[in-house]
C-alpha positions in Angstrom: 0.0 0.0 0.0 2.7 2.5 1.0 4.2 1.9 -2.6 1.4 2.3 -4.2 0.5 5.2 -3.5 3.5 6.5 -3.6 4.3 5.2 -7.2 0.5 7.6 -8.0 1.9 10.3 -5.8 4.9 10.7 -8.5 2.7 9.9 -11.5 -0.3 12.3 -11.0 0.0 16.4 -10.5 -1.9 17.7 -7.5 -4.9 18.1 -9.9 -5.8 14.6 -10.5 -4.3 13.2 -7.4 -7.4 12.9 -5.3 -9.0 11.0 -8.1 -6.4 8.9 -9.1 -6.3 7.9 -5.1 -9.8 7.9 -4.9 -10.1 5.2 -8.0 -7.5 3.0 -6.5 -9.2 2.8 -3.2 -11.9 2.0 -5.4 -10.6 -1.2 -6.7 -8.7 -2.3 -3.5 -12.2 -2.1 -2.0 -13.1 -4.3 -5.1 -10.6 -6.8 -4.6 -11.9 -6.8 -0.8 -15.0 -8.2 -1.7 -13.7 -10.6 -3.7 -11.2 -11.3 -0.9 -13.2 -12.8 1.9 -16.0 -14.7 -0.1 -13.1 -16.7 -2.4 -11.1 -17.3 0.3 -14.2 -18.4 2.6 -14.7 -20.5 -0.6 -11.9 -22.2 -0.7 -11.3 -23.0 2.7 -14.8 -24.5 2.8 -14.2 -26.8 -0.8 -10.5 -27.2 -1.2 -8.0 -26.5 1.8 -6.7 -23.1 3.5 -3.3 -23.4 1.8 -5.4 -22.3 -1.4 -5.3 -19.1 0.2 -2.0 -18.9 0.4 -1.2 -20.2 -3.4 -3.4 -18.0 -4.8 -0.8 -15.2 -4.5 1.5 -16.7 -6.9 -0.5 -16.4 -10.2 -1.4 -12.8 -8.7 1.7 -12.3 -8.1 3.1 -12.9 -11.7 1.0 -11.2 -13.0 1.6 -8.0 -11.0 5.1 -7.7 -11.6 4.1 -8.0 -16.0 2.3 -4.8 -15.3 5.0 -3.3 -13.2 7.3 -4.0 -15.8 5.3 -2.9 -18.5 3.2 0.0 -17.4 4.6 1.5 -14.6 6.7 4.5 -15.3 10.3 4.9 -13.1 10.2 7.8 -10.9 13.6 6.9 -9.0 15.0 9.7 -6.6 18.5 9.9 -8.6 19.4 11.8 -5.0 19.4 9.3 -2.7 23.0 7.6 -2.0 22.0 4.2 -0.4 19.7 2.0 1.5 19.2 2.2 5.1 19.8 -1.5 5.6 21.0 -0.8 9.7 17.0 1.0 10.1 15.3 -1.9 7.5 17.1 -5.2 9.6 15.7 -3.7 12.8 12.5 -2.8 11.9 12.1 -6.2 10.7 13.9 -8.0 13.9 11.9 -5.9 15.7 8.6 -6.3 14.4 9.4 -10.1 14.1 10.3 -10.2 17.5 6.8 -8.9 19.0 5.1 -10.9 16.7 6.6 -14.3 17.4 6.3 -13.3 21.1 2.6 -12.4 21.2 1.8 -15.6 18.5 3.7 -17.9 21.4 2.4 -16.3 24.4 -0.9 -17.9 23.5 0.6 -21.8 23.7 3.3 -20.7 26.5 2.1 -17.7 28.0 4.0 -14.3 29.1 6.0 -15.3 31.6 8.1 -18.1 29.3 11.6 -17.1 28.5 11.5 -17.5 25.0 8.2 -15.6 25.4 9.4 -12.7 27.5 12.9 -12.5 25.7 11.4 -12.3 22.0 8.9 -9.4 23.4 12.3 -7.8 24.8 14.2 -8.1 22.2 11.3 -7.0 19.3 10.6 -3.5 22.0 15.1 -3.0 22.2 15.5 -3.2 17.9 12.6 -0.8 17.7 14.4 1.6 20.3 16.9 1.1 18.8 15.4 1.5 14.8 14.1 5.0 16.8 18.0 6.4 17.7 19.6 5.2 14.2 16.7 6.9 12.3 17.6 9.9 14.0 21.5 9.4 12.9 21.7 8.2 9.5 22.3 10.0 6.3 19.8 8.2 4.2 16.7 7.3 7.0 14.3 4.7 6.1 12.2 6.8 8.2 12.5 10.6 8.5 11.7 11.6 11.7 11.7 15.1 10.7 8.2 14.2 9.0 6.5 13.8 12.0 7.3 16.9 13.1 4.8 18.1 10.8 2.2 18.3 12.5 -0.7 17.4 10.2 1.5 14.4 8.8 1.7 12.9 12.2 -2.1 13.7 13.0 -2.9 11.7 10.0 -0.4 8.7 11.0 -2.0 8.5 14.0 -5.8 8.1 13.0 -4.9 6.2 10.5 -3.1 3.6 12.9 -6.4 3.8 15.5 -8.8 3.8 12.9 -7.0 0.5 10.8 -6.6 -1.2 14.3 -10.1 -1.0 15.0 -10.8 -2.4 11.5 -8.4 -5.0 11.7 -9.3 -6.4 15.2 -13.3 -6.5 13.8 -12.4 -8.2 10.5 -10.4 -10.6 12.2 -13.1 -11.4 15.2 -16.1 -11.2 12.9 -15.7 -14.7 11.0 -15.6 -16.1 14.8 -18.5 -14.8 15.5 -20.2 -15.4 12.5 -19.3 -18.9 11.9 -19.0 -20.3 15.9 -21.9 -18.5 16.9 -24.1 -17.6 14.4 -23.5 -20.5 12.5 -22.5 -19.3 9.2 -20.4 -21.2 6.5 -17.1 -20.1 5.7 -18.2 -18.4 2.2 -21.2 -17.0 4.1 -19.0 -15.1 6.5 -16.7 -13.4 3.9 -19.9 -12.5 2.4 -21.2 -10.7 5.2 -18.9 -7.8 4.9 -19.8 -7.3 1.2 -22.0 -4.7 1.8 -19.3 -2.3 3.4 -17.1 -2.9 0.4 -19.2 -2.4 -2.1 -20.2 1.0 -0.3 -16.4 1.5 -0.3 -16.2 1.1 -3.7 -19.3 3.4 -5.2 -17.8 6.5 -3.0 -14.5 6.1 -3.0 -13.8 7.9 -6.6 -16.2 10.7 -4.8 -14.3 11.5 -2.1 -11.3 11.8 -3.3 -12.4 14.6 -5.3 -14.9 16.3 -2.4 -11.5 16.0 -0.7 -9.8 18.3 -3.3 -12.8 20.8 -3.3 -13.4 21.0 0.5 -10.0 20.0 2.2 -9.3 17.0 4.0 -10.9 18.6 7.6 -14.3 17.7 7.2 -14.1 13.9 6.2 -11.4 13.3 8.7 -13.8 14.3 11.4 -17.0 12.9 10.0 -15.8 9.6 8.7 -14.1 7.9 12.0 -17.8 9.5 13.8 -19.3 7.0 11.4 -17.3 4.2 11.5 -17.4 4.3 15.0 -21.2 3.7 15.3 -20.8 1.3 12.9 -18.4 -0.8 14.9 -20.5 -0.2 17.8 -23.6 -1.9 15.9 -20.7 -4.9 15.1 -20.3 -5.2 18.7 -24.2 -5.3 19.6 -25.6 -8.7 18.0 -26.5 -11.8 20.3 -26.6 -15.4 19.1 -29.3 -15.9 16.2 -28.9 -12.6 15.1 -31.1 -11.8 12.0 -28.4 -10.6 9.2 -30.4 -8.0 8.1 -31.5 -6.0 10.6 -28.0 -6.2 12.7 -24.9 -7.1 10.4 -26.0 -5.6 7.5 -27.2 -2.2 9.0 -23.3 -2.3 10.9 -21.9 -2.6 7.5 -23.2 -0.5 5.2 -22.4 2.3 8.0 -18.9 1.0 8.5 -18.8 1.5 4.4 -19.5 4.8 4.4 -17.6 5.9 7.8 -14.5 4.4 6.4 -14.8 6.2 2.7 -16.0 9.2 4.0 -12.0 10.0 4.5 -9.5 9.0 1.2 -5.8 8.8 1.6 -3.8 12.1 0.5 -0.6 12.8 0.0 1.6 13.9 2.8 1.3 17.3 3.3 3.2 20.1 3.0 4.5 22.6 5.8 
């Protein structure tokens, strides 16, 4: 995602930037409908791993595109890669992830357990400091003294942890308690998408007109209450008066705001 809109970023002027972001939230929302229900689909007829494989195809044909399509927009300024900043971000985002993952077999207080959580929290400390020292950052932390920049990051990391934590609960519930098939429970969160899709090309542009103030305010209002209605259903829950309500408000709350480009001081 972050290079993806950053290869648009350097291929569209400021004029046709909030559409051009606005149609490719558009088709990832696309791709998120057909997301869930295939892989429900496949998990329920052929085997998880055919989630897994289906990459590779997709994959392939990705990189023909690339190749063929995309156009280079290379900073000839930049001297190197930051590989000290890139192996600890990676050792340290490995490192609280194996932690948590085995804390749920061993628990907290195993030394494997506790040392990997240790370890994962020291490399990003540490990522922190070298950022802050290297000629060519992975990371400038100079951006986030902008203010509006670092405002964004931050709702942006709420707003996607909410999101993530209900997309990853939901099937549970939908399938354990509510006794949905697999393929019926990535179907449930159709609706949102395909909300997500329709407005998505829209906001982008209201975003150019009005300024980015107003959706940034009014979408995470929305897709609040819609995560409060996610939250509400008991067992047997009718889909259509309780799901379905929760996603079609989720859909809107969560185009009602498209990505921009960072901003400027």
């Amino acid at each position: 995602m972050p290079n993806s809109l950053a290869i648009i970023g350097a291929s569209f002027d400021e004029e046709r930037l909030g559409k051009a972001v606005g149609t490719w939230a558009g088709f990832t929302g696309l791709t998120m409908i057909l997301g869930p229900v295939l892989g429900g689909y496949l998990a329920e007829n052929f085997s998880w791993r055919g989630v897994v494989f289906i990459n590779v195809p997709l994959a392939v044909v990705v990189v023909a595109i690339t190749l063929l399509r995309v156009p280079e927009s290379r900073d000839e300024q930049v001297r190197g890669l930051d590989l000290p900043g890139a192996a600890l971000a990676a050792f340290g985002l490995g490192g609280i992830v194996f932690g948590l993952l085995e804390s749920s077999k061993a628990g907290l207080g195993d030394p494997l357990v506790a040392g990997s959580l240790v370890a994962g929290v020291a490399a990003l400390v540490a990522f922190v400091l070298v950022e802050g020292r290297v000629r060519e950052p992975m990371v400038p932390l100079s951006l986030f003294r902008i203010r509006n920049f670092a405002g964004a990051n931050v709702f942006t990391l709420l707003l996607y942890f909410a999101l993530s934590g209900m997309l990853f609960f939901l099937p549970f519930n939908l399938i354990q308690a509510q006794g949905y098939s697999a393929t019926a429970a990535g179907a449930a969160v159709v609706p949102m998408v395909v909300i997500m899709f329709l407005v998505s090309r829209y906001t982008g542009s209201l975003a150019d007109r009005f300024g980015p103030r107003l959706p940034l305010v009014a979408g995470p209002l929305i897709s609040a209450a819609g995560f409060v209605l996610f939250a509400m259903p008991g067992f047997g829950a009718p889909y259509w008066t309780t799901f379905f309500p929760a996603a079609v408000l989720l859909g809107v709350g969560l185009r009602s705001w498209t990505p921009r480009s960072p901003p400027s001081r």
